[in-house]
C-alpha positions in Angstrom: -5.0 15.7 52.9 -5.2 18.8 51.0 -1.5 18.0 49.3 -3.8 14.7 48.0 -6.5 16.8 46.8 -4.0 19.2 44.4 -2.2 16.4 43.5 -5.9 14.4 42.1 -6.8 17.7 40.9 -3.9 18.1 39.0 -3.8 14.6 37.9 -7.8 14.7 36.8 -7.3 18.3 35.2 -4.6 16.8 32.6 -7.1 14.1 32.1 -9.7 16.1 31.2 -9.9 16.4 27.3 -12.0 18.9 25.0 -15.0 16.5 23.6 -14.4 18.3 20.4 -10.4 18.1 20.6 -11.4 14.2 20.9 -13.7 14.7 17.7 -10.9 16.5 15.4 -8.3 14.0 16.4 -10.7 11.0 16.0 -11.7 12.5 12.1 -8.1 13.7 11.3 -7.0 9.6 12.7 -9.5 8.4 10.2 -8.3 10.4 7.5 -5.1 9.7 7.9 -5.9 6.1 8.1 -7.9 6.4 4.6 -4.9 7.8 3.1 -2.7 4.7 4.0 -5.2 2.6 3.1 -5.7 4.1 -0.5 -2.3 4.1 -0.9 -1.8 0.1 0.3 -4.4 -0.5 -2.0 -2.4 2.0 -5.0 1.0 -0.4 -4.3 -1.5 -3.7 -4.4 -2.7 -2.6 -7.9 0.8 -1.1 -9.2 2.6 -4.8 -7.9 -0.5 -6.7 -9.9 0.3 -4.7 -13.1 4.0 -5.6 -12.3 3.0 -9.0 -12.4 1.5 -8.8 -15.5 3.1 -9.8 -19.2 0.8 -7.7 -21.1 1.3 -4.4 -19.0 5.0 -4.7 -18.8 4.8 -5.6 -22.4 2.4 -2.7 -23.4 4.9 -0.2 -21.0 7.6 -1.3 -22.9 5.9 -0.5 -26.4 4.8 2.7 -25.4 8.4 3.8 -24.2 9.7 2.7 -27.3 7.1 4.5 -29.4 7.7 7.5 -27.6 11.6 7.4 -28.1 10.7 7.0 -31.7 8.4 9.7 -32.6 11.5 12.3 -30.5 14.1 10.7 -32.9 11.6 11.5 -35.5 11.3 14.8 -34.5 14.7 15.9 -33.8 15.3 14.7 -37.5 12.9 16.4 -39.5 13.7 19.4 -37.7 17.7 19.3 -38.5 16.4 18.7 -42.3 14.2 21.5 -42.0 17.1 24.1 -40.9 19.4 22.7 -44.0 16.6 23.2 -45.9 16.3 26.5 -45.2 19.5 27.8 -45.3 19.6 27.6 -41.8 16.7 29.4 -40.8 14.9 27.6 -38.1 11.2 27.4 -37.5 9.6 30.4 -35.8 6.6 29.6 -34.4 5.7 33.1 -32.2 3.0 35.5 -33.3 5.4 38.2 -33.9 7.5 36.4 -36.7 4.0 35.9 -38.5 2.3 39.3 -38.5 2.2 41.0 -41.9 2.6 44.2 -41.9 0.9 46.3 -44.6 
């Protein structure tokens, strides 16, 4: 009878949780259940988008746009160095401090 009794104590004392070990698991559960739900929602809105003409479209124009204005860039900055005898532009402080 007393070999029962350790055994249910043992068996009751590894039942027995901290109330607020129960709390902080239950809020850190729900938190991580927010999370996935934000992020379902995030892939529901990014798959509609996918779906759609005008964003694809409007995606598409704005990588193109972009891959322009560096074309652009690199360009009038090779035509700047010729015309400068090589000199390139030099846009730190020190290069623009006159001395008197």
């Amino acid at each position: 009878m007393a070999n029962e009794n350790k055994t249910f104590e043992l068996q009751s004392s590894e039942t027995d949780f901290d109330y607020e070990q129960l709390l902080e698991l239950e809020s850190s559960l729900e938190n991580n259940l927010k999370d996935v739900v934000e992020h379902i929602d995030q892939l529901d809105i990014d798959r509609e988008k996918l779906q759609n003409n005008e964003y694809l479209q409007e995606s598409i124009e704005n990588i193109v746009w972009e891959q322009v204005q560096l074309q652009l860039a690199a360009q009038i900055g090779e035509e700047f160095i010729k015309e400068n005898k090589g000199q390139t532009l030099d846009l730190r402080k020190e290069a623009h401090i006159q001395t008197a």
